[in-house]
C-alpha positions in Angstrom: 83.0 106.6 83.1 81.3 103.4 84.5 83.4 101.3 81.5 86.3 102.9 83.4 85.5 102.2 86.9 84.8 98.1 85.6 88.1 98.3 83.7 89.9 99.3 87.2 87.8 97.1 89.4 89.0 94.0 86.2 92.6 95.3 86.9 92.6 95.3 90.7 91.1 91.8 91.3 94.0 90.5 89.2 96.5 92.2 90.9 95.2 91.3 94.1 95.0 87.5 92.6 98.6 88.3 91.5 100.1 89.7 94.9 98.1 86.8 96.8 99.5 83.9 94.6 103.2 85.3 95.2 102.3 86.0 99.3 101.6 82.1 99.3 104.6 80.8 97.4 107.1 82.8 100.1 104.9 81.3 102.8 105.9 77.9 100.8 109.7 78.4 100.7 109.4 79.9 104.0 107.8 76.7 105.3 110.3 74.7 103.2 113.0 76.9 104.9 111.7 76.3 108.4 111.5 72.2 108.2 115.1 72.2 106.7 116.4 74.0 109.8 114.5 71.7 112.4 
C-alpha cells in the first residue's frame, strides 16, 4: 500500500507541474494579448 500511496503522490506532483506550466503559458498569451490591444 505505501508503494501505492508514493506512486500517487509521483503522479500528482507531475500533474500539478503539468497544470501549472500550461496556467503560465495562457498568462503569456494573455499578456501578449493585452499589450497588442494597448
Amino acid at each position: 500500500q505505501k508503494k501505492e500511496i508514493k506512486q500517487y503522490q509521483k503522479w500528482d506532483r507531475s500533474k500539478r507541474g503539468l497544470e501549472c506550466a500550461i496556467c503560465m503559458a495562457e498568462c503569456e498569451d494573455a499578456k501578449k494579448r493585452i499589450d497588442e490591444v494597448r
